[in-house]
C-alpha positions in Angstrom: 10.5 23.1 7.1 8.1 23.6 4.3 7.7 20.6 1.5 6.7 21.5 -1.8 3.9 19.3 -1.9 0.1 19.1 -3.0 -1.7 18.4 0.4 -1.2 14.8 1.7 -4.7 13.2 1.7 -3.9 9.5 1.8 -6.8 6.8 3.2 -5.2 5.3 6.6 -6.3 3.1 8.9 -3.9 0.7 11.8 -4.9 -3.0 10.8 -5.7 -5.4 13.4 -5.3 -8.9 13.3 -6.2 -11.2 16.4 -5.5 -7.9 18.0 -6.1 -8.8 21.8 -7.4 -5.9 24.1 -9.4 -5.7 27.2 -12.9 -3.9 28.3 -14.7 -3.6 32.1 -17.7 -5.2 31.8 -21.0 -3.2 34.1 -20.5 -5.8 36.1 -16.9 -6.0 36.6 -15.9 -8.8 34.8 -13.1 -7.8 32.4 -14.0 -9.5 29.2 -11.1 -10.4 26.5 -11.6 -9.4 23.2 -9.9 -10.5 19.9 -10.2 -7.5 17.4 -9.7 -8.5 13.4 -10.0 -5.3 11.0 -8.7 -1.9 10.7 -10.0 1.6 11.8 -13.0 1.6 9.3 -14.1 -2.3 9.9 -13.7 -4.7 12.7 -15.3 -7.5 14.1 -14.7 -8.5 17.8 -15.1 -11.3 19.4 -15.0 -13.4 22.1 -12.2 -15.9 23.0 -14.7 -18.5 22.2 -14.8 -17.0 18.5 -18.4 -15.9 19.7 -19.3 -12.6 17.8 -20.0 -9.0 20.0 -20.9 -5.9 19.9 -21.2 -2.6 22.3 -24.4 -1.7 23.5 -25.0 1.8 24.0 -28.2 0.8 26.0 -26.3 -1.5 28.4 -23.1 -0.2 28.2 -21.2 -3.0 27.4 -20.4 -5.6 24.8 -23.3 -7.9 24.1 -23.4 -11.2 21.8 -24.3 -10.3 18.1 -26.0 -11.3 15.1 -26.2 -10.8 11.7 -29.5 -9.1 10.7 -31.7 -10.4 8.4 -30.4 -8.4 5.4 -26.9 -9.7 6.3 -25.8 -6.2 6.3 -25.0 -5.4 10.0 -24.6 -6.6 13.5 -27.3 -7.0 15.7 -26.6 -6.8 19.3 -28.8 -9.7 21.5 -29.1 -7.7 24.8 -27.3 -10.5 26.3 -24.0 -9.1 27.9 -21.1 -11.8 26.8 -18.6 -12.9 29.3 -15.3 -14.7 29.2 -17.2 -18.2 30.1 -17.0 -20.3 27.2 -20.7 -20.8 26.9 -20.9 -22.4 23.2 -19.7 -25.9 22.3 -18.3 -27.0 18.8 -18.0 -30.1 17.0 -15.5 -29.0 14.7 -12.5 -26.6 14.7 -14.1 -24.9 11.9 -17.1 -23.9 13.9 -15.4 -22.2 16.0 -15.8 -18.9 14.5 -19.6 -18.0 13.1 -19.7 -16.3 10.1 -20.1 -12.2 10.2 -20.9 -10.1 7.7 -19.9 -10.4 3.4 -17.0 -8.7 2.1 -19.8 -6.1 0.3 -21.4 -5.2 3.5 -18.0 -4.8 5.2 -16.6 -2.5 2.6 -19.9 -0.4 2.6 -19.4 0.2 6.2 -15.7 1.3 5.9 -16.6 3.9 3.2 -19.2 5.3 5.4 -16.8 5.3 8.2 -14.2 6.8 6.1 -15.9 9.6 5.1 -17.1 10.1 8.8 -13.3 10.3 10.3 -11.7 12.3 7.2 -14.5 14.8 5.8 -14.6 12.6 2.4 -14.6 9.4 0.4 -12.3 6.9 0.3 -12.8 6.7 -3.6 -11.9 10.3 -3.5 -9.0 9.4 -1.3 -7.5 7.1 -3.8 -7.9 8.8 -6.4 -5.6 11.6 -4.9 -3.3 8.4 -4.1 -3.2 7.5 -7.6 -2.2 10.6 -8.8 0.4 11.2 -5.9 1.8 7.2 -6.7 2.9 7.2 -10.5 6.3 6.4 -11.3 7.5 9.7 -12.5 6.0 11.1 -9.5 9.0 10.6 -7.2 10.1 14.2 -7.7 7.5 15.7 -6.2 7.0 13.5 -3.7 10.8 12.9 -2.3 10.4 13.5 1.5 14.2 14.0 2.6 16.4 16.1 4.6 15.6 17.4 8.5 11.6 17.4 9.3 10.1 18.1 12.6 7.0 16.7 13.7 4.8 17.5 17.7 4.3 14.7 19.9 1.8 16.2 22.6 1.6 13.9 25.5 -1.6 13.6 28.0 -2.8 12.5 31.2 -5.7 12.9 33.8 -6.7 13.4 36.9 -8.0 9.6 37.2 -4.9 8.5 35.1 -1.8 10.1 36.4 1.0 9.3 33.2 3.6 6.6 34.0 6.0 6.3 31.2 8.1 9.6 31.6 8.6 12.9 29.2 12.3 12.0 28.8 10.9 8.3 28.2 9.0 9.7 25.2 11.8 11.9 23.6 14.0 8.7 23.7 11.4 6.6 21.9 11.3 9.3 19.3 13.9 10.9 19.3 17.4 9.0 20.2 19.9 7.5 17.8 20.6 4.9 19.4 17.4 3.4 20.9 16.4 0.1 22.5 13.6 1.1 25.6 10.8 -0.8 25.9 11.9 -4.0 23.8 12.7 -1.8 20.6 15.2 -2.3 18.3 15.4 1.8 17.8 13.8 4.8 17.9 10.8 6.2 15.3 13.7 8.6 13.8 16.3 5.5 14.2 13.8 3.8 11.9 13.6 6.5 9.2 16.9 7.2 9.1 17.9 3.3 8.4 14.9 3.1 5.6 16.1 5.9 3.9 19.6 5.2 4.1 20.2 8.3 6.4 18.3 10.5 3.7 15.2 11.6 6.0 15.7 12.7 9.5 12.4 12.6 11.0 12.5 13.9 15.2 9.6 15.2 17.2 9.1 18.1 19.5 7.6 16.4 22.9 5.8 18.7 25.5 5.4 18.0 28.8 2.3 16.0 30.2 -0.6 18.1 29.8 -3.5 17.6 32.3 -6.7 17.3 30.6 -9.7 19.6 32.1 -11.7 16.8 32.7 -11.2 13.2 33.9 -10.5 10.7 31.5 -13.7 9.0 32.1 -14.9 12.2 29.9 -12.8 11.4 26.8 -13.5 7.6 26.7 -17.7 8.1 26.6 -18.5 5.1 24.8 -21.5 6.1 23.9 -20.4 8.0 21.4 -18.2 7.2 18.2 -14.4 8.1 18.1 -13.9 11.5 17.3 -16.0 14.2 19.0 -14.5 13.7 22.5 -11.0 13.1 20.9 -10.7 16.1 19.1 -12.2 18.3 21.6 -8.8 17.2 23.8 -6.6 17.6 21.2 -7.9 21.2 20.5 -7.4 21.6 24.5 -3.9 20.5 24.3 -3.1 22.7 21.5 -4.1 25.7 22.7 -2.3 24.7 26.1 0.8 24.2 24.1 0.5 27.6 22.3 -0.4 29.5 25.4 1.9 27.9 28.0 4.6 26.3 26.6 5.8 28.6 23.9 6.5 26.8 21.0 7.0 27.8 17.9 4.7 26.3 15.2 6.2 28.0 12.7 9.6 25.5 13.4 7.2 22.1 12.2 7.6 20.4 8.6 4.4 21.1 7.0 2.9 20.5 3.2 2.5 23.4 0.7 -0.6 24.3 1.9 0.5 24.7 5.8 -0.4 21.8 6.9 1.4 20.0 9.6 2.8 16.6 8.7 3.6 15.1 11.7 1.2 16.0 14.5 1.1 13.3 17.6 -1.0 12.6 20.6 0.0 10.2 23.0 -2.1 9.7 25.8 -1.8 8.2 29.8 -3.2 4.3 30.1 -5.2 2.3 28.0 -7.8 3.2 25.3 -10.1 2.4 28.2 -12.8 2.5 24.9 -14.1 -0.4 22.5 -13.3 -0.4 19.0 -14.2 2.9 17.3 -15.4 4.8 20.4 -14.3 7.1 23.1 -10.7 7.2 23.0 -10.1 4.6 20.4 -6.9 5.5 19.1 -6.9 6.6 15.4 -6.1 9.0 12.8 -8.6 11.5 11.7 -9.0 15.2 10.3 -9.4 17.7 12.8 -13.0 19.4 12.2 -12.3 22.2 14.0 -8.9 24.1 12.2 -6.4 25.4 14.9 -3.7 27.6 13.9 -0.1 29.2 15.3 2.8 31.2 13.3 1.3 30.4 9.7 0.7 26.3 10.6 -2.3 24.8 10.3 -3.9 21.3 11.9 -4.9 18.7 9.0 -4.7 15.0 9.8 -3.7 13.9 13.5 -2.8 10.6 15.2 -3.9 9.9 18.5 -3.2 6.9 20.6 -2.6 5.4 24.0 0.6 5.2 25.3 -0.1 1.4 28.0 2.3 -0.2 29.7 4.8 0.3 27.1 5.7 2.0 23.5 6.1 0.0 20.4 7.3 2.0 17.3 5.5 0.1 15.2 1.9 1.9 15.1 3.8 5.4 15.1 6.0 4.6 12.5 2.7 2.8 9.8 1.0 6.4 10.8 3.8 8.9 10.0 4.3 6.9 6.9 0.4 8.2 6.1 1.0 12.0 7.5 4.3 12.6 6.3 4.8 10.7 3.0 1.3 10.3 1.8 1.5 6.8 1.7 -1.7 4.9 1.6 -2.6 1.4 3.1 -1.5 -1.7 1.3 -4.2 -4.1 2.7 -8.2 -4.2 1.7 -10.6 -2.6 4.2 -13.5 -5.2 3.8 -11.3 -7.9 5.1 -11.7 -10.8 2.0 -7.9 -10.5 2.2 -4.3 -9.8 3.5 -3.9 -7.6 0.9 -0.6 -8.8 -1.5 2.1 -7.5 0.0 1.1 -8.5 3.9 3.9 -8.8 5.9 6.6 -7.7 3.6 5.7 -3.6 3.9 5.2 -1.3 6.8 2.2 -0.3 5.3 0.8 -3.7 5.1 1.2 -5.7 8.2 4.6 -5.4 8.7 5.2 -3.2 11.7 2.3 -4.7 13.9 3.1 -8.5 14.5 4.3 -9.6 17.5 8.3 -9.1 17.0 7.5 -6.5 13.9 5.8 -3.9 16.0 9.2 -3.6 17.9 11.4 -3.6 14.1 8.9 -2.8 11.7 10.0 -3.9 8.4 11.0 -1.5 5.3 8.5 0.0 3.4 8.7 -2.1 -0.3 10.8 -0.6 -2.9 8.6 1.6 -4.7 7.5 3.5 -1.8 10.9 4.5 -1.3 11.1 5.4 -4.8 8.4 8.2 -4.4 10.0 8.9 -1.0 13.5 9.8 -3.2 14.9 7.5 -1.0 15.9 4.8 -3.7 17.1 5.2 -7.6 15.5 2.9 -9.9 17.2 2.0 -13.1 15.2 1.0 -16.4 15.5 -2.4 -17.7 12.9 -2.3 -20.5 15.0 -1.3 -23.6 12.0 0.0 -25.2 12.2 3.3 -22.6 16.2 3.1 -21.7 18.1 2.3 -24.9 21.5 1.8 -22.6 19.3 -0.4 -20.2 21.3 -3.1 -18.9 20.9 -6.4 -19.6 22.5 -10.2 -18.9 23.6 -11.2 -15.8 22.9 -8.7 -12.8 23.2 -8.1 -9.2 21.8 -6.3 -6.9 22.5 -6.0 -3.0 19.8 -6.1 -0.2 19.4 -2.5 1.4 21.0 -0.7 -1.2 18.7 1.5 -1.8 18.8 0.6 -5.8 16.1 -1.1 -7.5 15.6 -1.9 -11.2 12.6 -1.5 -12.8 10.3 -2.2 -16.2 8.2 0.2 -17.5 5.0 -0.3 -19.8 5.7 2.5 -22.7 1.9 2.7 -23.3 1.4 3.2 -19.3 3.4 5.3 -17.9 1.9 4.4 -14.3 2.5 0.8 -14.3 5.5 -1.0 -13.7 7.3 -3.9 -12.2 9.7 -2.9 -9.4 12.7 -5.4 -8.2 14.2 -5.6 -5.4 16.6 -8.2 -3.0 15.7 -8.5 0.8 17.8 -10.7 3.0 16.3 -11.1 6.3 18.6 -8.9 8.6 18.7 -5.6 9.7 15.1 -3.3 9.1 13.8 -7.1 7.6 14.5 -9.3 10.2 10.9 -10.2 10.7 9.9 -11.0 7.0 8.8 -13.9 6.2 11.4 -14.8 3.3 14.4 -13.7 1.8 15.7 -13.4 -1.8 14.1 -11.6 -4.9 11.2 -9.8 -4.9 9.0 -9.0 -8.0 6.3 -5.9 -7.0 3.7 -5.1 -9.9 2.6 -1.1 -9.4 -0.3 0.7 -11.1 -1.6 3.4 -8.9 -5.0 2.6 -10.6 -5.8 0.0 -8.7 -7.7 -0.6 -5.9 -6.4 -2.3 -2.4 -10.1 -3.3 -1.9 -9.8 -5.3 -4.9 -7.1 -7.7 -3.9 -6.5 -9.1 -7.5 -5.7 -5.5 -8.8 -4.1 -3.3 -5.9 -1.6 -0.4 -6.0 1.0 -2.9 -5.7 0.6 -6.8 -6.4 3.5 -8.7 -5.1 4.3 -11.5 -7.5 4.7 -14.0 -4.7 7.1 -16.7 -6.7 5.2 -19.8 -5.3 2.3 -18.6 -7.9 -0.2 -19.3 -4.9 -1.5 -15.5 -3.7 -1.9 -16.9 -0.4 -2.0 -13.5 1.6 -5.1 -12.7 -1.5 -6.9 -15.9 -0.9 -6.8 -14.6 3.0 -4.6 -18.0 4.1 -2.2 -16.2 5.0 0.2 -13.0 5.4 2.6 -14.1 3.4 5.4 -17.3 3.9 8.6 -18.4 2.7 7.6 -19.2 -0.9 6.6 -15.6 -1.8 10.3 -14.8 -2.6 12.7 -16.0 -5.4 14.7 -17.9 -3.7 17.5 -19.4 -6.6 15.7 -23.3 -5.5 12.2 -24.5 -7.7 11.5 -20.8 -8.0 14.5 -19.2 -10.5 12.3 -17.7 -13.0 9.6 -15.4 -13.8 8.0 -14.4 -17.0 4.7 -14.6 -19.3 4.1 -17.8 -18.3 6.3 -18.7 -15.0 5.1 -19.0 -12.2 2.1 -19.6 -13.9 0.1 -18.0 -17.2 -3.1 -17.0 -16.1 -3.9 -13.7 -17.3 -6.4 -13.3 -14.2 -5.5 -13.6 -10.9 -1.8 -15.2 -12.5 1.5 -15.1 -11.2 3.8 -13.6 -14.1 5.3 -10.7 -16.3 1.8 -9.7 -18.3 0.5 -5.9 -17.9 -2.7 -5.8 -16.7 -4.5 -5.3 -19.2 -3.3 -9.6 -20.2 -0.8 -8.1 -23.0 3.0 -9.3 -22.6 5.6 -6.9 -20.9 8.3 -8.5 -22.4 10.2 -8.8 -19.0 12.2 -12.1 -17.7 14.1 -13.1 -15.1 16.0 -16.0 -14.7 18.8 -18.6 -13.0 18.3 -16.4 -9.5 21.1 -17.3 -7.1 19.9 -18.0 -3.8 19.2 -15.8 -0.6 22.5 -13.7 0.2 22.8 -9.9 0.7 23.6 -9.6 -2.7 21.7 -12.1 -5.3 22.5 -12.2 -9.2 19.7 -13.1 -11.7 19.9 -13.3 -15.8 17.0 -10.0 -17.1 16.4 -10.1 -20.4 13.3 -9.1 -23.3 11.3 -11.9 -23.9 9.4 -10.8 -27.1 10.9 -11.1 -30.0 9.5 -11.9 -33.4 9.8 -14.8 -35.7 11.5 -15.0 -39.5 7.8 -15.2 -40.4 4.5 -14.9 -38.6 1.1 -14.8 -39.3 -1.2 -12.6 -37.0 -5.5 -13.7 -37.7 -7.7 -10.9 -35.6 -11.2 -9.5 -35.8 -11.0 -5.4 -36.2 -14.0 -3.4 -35.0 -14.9 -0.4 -37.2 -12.4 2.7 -36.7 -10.5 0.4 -34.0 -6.9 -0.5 -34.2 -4.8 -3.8 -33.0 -0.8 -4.0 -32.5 1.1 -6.9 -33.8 2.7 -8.3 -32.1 1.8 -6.7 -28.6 3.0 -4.4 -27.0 6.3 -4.3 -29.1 9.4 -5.7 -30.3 13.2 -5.3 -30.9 14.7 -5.0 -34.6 18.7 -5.9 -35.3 18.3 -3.5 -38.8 17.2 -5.0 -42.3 13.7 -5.0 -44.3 10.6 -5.3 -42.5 8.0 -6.5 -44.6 3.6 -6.4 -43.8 0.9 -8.0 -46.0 -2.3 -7.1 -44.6 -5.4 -9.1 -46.0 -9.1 -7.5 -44.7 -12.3 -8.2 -46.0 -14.3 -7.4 -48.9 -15.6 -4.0 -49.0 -13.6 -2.1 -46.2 -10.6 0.0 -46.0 -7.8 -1.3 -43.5 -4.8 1.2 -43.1 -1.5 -0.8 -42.1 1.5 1.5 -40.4 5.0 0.7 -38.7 6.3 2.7 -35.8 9.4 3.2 -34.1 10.5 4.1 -30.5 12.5 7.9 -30.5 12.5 9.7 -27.9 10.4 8.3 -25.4 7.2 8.4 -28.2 6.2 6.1 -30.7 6.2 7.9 -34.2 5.7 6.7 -37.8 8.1 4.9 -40.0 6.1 3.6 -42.9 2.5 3.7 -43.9 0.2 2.1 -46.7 -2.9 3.6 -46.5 -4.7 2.9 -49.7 -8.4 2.5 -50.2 -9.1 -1.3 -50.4 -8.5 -4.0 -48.0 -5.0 -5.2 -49.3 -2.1 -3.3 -48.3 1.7 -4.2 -48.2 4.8 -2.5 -46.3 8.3 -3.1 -47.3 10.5 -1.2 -44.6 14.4 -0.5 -44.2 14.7 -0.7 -40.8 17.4 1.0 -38.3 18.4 -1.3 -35.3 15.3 -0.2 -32.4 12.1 -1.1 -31.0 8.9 -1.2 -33.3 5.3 -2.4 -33.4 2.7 -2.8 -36.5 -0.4 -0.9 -36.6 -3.8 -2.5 -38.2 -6.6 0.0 -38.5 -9.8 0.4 -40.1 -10.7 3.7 -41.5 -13.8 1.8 -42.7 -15.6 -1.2 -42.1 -15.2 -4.6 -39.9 -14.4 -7.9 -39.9 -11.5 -10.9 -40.0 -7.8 -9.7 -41.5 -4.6 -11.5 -41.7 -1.7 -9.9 -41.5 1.9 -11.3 -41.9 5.2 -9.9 -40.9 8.6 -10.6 -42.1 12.1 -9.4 -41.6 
């Protein structure tokens, strides 16, 4: 299968969080390690909260410390070990500080580019454009798609889990080995309400050509010995086992989407060395019946499979979708625990039942319609009392008409089924614009608009808790000003750029499958009112922002400038999905005055200066 789609390039990386893992000491002593961070960024440490760090030079972890220009980790020479060996007064000591947020995102980016051949500011970028609402067309990912699961062992580590095993945790319909609640296909098929069939071709073991003590040199950095098996194992698949390339889902530009590498054992590597499992680009291009290798994920299989780390990778290979958590660790991102791609497939029941991806990732995915409540864009939009059902697969949605890209996206989540692990139920509020940034946690791709007006996963309490959601209790409303009406780092219905959306929600029933909630506009304008603003020359301001609905009658402006300029004073209407002009005075002085018979719509008033600045009043009335 063939997608028509521009190459997939989006950033990736598994998060961590108190991620527990083990390491062999030189002198035997297994040392436990609590990892915090993702594939670009980590610090490890100690049980004792003590900071390490790998020493090439004694070829283990030693204790570490922050250099003098704070901007990375210095190892002591001393080799830690599991004896706690540093006393604290407090609970707060417990964990020494590592290095700033600046220093940590720095690092990533240099990582980043390392692993995937570019920059991550080039990578979201190419998000961006792939994650604009009227993108969902070309970026539906449905139907049958076949990825290749290759899996590996060694002559020093034989594989234990079994081929057939492997298949099952991929592959079978009905799916509960290892603690699961289904398979990697079980899980796309339920989060895309049967529209994407996702199974994998799985080889038999192939025995790497050299031990596995080859592959996990931790002397060097994750990659060079990684790929050099995976280009092994390729060619042994090509040459021995006969399959077809040609019958694996790939991107327009022959790419395959879903290309797998399970190893025998443990990483048997730190963090970011050896064997490390990851997801990269594959330097080296290999090729077979017109399919080409792009980005890979390679990882170890243990003592047992959780579907949660395949599943947040595939979403990356096969839909494009990027991470929502920050890579300089100041945060939990916004949506935390409530998305796949946030932290929602790796805690400790999720990894087994990841959670759904949100709403609006389905939307790209073509997996979910999304009906238009702002009756500026959708003239039929529906309005009043409305309901929607948890795992419908229909969301509603408000558009900005002077952004196509941004929008708020609704959606109900009980916690059952593919959201049993969330951390609340009832209705939740997502704010998309693919402009933003996930390493600037008060402007991401998508902000959820956690109803207790807190940001707790943002201000890195927490991963989110059971007063994001609104729940039909203290939390039955959002609008401009509710949950609260800061236009920076708020909790409400404002666009980004502080203006008013015009969207409300109110009177939310509480948590059930299916929750009811009143939408309506919230800007309307007054009998009379009197707008007093500062123009720039040649600059123009809207009154009142962004727009507003008209029943039909006379509109009436008065625009009042200062001495010596030329204001321009226009109305528009909304037709056809573009603002065009209904009235203009345009005269050359500083006074002009509109008298307007209006047709029922959506308008806004234009103040402009065609010369000159200064302080204008303008009144409207209707």
């Amino acid at each position: 299968m063939v997608l028509s789609l521009a190459a997939l390039t989006a950033h990736a990386a598994i998060p961590y969080q108190g991620h527990s893992y083990e390491f062999r000491q030189p002198g035997g002593e297994v040392l436990k390690i609590r990892l915090d961070g993702n594939d670009y960024y980590a610090e490890q440490r100690t049980e004792d909260g003590s900071l390490i760090i790998y020493d090439n030079a004694k070829r283990g972890f030693c204790y570490a410390h922050v250099n003098a220009t704070g901007d990375a980790l210095v190892s002591s020479g001393v080799l830690a070990t599991n004896a706690r060996l540093r006393s604290f007064s407090t609970a707060q000591d417990r964990r020494e500080p590592g290095l700033s947020a600046a220093a940590k995102a720095r690092l990533a980016q240099q990582r980043y580019q390392k692993m995937h051949g570019r920059t991550l500011d080039v990578a979201q970028r190419s998000t961006a454009a792939r994650m604009a609402p009227g993108a969902a067309a070309t970026a539906a990912v449905t139907g049958q798609m076949r990825g290749l699961t290759v899996i590996i062992d060694f002559s020093d580590a034989p594989g234990t889990i079994t081929r057939q095993q492997v298949e099952a945790f991929l592959n079978d319909a009905n799916y509960t080995g290892f603690g699961n609640a289904q398979s990697v296909r079980g899980y796309f098929l339920s989060a895309s309400g049967n529209k994407l069939d996702y199974s994998n071709t799985v080889t038999r073991y192939y025995r790497a050509k050299r031990p596995k003590s080859y592959y996990t040199d931790n002397s060097l950095d994750v990659g060079p010995r990684a790929q050099e098996l995976i280009l092994e194992a390729l060619n042994w698949v090509k040459n021995s086992e006969g399959v077809d390339f040609s019958t694996l889902s790939r991107d327009s530009t022959g790419h395959i989407l879903g290309l797998n590498f399970f190893y025998a054992g443990e990483a048997d590597s730190p963090w970011s060395k050896g064997l490390w499992p990851h997801m990269g680009w594959l330097g080296e291009q290999f090729c077979s019946n017109g399919a080409c290798t792009g980005s890979y994920q390679i990882s170890d299989m243990g003592k047992q499979l959780a579907i949660g780390t395949f599943v947040h990778e595939s979403g990356h290979l096969i839909m494009g979708w990027p991470d929502l958590y920050d890579y300089d660790g100041s945060s939990q991102g916004s949506v935390a625990n409530f998305c796949v791609m946030g932290f929602g497939g790796v805690g400790f029941d999720s990894q087994f039942r990841p959670t759904q991806p949100v709403g609006f990732l389905r939307y790209l995915a073509g997996w979910d319609t999304a009906t238009e409540l702002n009756p500026a864009i959708n003239r039929s939009a529906p309005s009043g009392r409305l309901s929607m059902a948890a795992n419908s697969h229909a969301l509603y949605r408000w558009s900005n008409p002077a952004n196509a890209a941004e929008a708020f996206y609704v959606e109900a989540i009980h916690k059952s089924d593919q959201n049993l692990y969330q951390p609340d139920q009832g209705l939740a509020v997502f704010h998309v614009d693919p402009s933003g940034n996930n390493d600037n946690e008060w402007k991401p791709y998508i902000q959820m608009e956690h109803a207790d007006g807190k940001r707790d996963p943002e201000n890195n309490r927490n991963q989110g808790d059971g007063g994001d959601l609104y729940d039909g209790t203290a939390t039955r409303a959002f609008n401009a000003s509710v949950p609260n009406a800061l236009t920076s780092k708020g909790t409400n219905s404002l666009w980004w750029n502080g203006f008013a959306s015009g969207f409300a929600i109110a009177n939310i029933s509480a948590p059930a499958k299916t929750i009811t909630f009143d939408v309506g506009a919230a800007t309307t304008v007054p009998a009379a009112e009197v707008y007093t603003a500062t123009l720039a020359e040649k600059a123009e301001a809207i009154h009142p922002s962004p727009w507003f609905e008209y029943k039909g009658g006379t509109l009436g402006a008065v625009l009042s400038g200062p001495a010596g300029t030329d204001f321009d004073l226009r109305i528009e209407k909304w037709e056809n999905n573009v603002w065009v002009l209904a009235a203009e005075s345009s005269g050359e002085a500083s006074q002009e005055k509109l008298g307007y018979a209006a047709a029922a719509g959506y308008y806004r008033i234009i103040v402009s200066s065609y010369s000159g600045a200064g302080k204008y009043t303008l009144t409207v009335t209707r």
